[in-house]
C-alpha positions in Angstrom: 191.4 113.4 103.8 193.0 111.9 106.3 192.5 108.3 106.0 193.6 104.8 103.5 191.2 103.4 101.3 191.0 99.7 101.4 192.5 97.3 99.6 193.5 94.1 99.1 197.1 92.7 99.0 196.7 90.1 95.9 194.9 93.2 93.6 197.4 94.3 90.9 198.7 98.2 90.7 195.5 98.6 87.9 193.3 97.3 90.0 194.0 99.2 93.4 194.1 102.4 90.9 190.4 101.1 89.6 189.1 100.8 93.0 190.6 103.9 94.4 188.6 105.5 91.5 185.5 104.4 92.8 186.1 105.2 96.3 186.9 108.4 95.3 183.6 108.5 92.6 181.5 108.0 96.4 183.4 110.8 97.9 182.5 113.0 94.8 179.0 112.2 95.2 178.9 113.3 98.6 181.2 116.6 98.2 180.3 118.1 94.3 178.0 115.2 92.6 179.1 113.3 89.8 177.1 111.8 87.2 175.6 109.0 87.3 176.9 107.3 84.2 180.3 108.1 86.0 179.6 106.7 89.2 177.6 103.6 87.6 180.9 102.6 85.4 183.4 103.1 89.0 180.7 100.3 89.9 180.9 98.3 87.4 184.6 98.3 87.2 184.7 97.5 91.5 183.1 94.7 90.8 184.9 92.9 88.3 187.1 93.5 90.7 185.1 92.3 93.8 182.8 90.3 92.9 182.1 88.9 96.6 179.0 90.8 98.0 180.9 89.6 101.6 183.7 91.1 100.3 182.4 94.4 98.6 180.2 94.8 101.6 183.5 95.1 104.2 185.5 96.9 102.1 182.2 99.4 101.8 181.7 98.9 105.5 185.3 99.9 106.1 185.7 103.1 103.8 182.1 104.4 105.1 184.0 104.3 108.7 186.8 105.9 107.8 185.6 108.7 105.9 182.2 108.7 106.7 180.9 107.7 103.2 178.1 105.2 102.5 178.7 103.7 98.9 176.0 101.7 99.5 173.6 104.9 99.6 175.1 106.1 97.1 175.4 103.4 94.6 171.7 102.5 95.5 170.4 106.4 94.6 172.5 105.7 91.4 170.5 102.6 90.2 167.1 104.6 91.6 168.4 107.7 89.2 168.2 107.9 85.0 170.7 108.0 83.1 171.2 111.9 83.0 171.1 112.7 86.4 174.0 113.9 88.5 174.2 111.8 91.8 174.3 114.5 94.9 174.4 113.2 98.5 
């Protein structure tokens, strides 16, 4: 992994750590899976944080450049997914 995930400069420590944890949630989808329940709640959580779709949709736009990663697909093949399935990109 050579890149930064983005962030935000007003975010707390808690928050950066919450949002880091769903970046990394998309990057487990694409290397191993991860459940959905998993990747669902890393949602849920980044967007308390974000609630902006503008917003949510460049810092999506700018971690799916820099590490190749679409949390869009992923996060959509979540919410097409039941509840026991393990998301695998």
């Amino acid at each position: 992994m050579d890149y930064q995930y983005p962030m935000q400069p007003d975010w707390s420590t808690a928050e950066i750590i919450d949002v880091i944890a769903f970046f990394q949630s998309i990057e487990k989808a694409y290397e191993s899976g991860i459940s959905r329940e998993a990747l669902m709640n890393a949602y849920r959580r980044f967007k308390e944080i974000v609630p902006s779709k503008a917003e949510e949709k460049n810092l999506c736009d700018d971690f799916e450049e820099m590490s190749g990663y679409s949390s869009y697909r992923a996060i959509k093949k979540g919410k097409e997914s039941s509840d026991s399935d393990k998301i695998k990109m």
